[in-house]
Phi, psi and omega in degrees: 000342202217144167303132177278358175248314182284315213063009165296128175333116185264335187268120185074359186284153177231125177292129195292125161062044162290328184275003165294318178293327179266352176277298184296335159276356175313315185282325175307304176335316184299316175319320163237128174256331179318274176333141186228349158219115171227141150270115202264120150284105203220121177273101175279145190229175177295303200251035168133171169293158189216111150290145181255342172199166148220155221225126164285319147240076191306014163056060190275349170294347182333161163273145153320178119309319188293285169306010169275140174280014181255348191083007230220327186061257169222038196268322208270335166298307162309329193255331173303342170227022180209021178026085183292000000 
């Protein structure tokens, strides 16, 4: 229901200037035609969307939460060494 770090509401939250941010990868996409799939890491800021990268292998195999039996995913893993 709730972000575990920010806590902000997931249900019904709208990411602020999303079609502006799908509009900026789009054109970025264009930049290389070669790539034919990237995952794109994108930063909302006060003044607009930012990429901060795109990933050739965006790690769509990542584990989930949902499927873990702690629920918890790599969140817990992640924080043992860059403290989130």
């Amino acid at each position: 229901d709730v972000h575990p770090i920010s806590g902000e509401k997931i249900v019904g939250f709208k990411v602020p200037m999303y079609k502006k941010a799908i509009l900026e990868v789009k054109e970025a996409a264009t930049l290389i035609p070669e790539v034919k799939y990237i995952g794109w890491d994108v930063a909302i800021s006060n003044s607009g969307p930012i990429i901060i990268e795109g990933n050739s292998y965006p790690g769509i195999f990542q584990m989930k939460p949902s499927y873990s039996k702690t629920k918890q995913g790599l969140i817990t893993k992640y924080d043992k060494y860059i403290k989130i």
